[in-house]
C-alpha positions in Angstrom: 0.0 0.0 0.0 3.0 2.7 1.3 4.7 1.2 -2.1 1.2 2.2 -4.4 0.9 5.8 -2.4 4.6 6.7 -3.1 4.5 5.8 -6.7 0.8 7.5 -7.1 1.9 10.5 -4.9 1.2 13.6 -7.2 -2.1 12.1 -8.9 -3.9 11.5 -5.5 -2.7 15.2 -4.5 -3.4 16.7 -8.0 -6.9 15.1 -7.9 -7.7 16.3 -4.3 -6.5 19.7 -5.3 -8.9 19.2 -8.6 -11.6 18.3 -6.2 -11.3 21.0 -3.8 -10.9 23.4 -6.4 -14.0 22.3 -8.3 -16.1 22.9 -5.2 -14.7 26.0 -4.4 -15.5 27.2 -8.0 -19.1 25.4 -7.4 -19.9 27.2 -4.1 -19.1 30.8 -5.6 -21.4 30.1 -8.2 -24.4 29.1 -6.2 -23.8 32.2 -3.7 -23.5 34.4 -6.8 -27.3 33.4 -8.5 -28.6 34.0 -4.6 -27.1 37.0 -4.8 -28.5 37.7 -7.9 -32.0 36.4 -7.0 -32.7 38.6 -4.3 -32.4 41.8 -6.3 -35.2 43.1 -8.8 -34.0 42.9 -12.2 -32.3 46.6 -13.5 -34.8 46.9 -16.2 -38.0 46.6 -13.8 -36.4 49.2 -11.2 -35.9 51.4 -14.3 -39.4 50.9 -14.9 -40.7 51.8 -11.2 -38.7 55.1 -11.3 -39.9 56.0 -14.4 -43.5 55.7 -12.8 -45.3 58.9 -12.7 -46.8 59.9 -9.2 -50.9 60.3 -9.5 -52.0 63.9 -8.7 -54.3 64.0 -6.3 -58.0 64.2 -6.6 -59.6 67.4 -5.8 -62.7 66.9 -3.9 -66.0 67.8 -5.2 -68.5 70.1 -3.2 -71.6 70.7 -4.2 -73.7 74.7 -2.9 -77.3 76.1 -3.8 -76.9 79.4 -5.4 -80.4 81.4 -5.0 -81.8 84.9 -5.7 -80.7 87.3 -8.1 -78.9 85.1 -10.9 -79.6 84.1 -14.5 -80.0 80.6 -13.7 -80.1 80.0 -10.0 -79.7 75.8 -8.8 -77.3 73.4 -7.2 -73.8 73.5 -8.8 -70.7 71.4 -8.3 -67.6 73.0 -7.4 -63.8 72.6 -6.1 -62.4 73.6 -2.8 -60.4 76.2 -4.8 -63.8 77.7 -6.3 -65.3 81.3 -4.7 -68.6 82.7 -4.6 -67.4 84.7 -8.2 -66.8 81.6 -9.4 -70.2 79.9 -8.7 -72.0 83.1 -10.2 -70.0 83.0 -13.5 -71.3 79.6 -14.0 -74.8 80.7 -13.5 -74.5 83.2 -16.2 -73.7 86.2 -14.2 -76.5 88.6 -12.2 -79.2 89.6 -13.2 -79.4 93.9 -13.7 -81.5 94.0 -10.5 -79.0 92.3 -8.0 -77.3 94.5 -5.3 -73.9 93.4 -5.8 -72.7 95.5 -2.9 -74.2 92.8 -0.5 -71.9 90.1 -2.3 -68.7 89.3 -1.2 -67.3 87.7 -4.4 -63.9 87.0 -3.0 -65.7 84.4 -0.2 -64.3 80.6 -0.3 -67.2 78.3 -1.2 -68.1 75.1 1.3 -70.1 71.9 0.8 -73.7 72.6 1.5 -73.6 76.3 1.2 -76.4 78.5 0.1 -75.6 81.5 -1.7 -78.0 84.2 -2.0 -77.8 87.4 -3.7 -80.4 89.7 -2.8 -81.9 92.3 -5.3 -81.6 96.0 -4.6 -83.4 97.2 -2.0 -83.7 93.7 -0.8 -82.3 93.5 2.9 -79.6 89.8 2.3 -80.3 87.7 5.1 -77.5 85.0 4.1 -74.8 87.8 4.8 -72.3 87.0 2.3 -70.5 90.3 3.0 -70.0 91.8 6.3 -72.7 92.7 8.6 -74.0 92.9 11.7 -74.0 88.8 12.6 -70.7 88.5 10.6 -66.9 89.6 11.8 -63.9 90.7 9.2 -63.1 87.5 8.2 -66.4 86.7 7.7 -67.6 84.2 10.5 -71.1 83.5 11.5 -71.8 85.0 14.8 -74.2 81.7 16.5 -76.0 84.0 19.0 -76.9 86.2 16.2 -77.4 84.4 13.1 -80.5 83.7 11.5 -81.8 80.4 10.0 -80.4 81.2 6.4 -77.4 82.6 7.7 -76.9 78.9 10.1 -77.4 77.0 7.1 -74.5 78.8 5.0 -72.1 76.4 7.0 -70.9 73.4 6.3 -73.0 70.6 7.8 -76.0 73.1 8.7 -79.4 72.0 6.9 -82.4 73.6 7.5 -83.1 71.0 10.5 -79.9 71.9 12.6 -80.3 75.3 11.8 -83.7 75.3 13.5 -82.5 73.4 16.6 -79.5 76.0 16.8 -81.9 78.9 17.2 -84.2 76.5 19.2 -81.0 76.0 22.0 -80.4 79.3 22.1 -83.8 80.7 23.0 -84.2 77.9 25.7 -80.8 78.2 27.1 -79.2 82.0 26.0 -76.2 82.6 24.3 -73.6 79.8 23.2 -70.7 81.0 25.6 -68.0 79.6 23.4 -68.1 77.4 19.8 -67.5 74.4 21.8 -71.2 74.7 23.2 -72.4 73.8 19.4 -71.7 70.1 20.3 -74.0 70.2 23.0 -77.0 70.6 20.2 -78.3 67.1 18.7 -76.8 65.9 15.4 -74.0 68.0 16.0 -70.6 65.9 16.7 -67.1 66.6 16.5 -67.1 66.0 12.9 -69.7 68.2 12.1 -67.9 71.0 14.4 -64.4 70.1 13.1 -65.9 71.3 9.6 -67.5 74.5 11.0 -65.7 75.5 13.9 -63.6 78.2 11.8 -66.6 79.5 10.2 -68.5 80.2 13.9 -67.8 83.0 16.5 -69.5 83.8 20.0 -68.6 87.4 19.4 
């Protein structure tokens, strides 16, 4: 056997070496397509940057525009859109409306009614400043009247009534808070409304 192993020396060692080396070689390969596996192909993350980003929906409100206007109804508008806006759409004023009741520039909200009053006409919904509105143009709650309540957003004729209903039974809302104390109004309803409302 020692006699065999001495004369076959170099091909046992030259065919371990062969052996080792062939595993090594193996081994890298397999970690290499692993590797190569667990990234997403170049030509699909080309794709995903190349994705445009989807601009975002503007939401839809929708406001009753009333009295002095070609062609007064229910429109839809965006939360970009102002009380000019909503009267272009309608075809404009008619000749009789007192436009110095209007306050064109006003941001329009869901649900709001827009009245333009004709000359002469006293405008009850107080689109411009007056006595139950301040500067920036907030409904005052112990001073506003139905049509005035039911300019905000989440106000219908039904809450409006029981607004004006609590305040005769109990006096004068001491802050904005005290709106949430009136039924069918919750915090969502008075997170929508509670920069439109003032006590003063």
């Amino acid at each position: 056997m020692l006699i065999w192993l001495q004369k076959y020396k170099s091909l046992v060692v030259g065919g371990l070496c062969f052996i080792i080396v062939g595993f090594l070689f193996l081994y890298k390969q397999s970690g290499e397509k692993a590797e190569i596996e667990t990234h997403s192909p170049i030509w699909l993350e080309e794709v995903q940057e190349n994705i445009p980003e989807t601009e975002p929906i503007l939401e839809k409100y929708y406001v009753d525009l009333k009295g002095a206007v070609k062609q007064p109804g229910l429109y839809e508008v965006s939360v970009e859109d102002r009380v000019f806006d909503v009267i272009e759409r309608s075809g404009g004023l008619l000749e009789s409306a007192d436009e110095s009741q209007v306050n064109f520039a006003l941001k329009v909200h869901d649900e709001m009614v827009i009245y333009i009053p004709k000359i002469g006409e006293v405008n009850e919904a107080a689109l411009s400043s007056g006595e139950s509105t301040s500067k920036n143009s907030k409904i005052n709650i112990n001073k506003a009247s139905s049509a005035e309540l039911e300019t905000l957003p989440g106000i219908g004729p039904g809450k409006a009534a029981a607004i004006i209903e609590y305040r005769e039974e109990n006096g004068k809302f001491h802050e904005i808070e005290d709106m949430m104390k009136i039924s069918g109004i919750g915090e969502k309803t008075f997170e929508k409304l509670k920069d439109s409302i003032t006590v003063k």
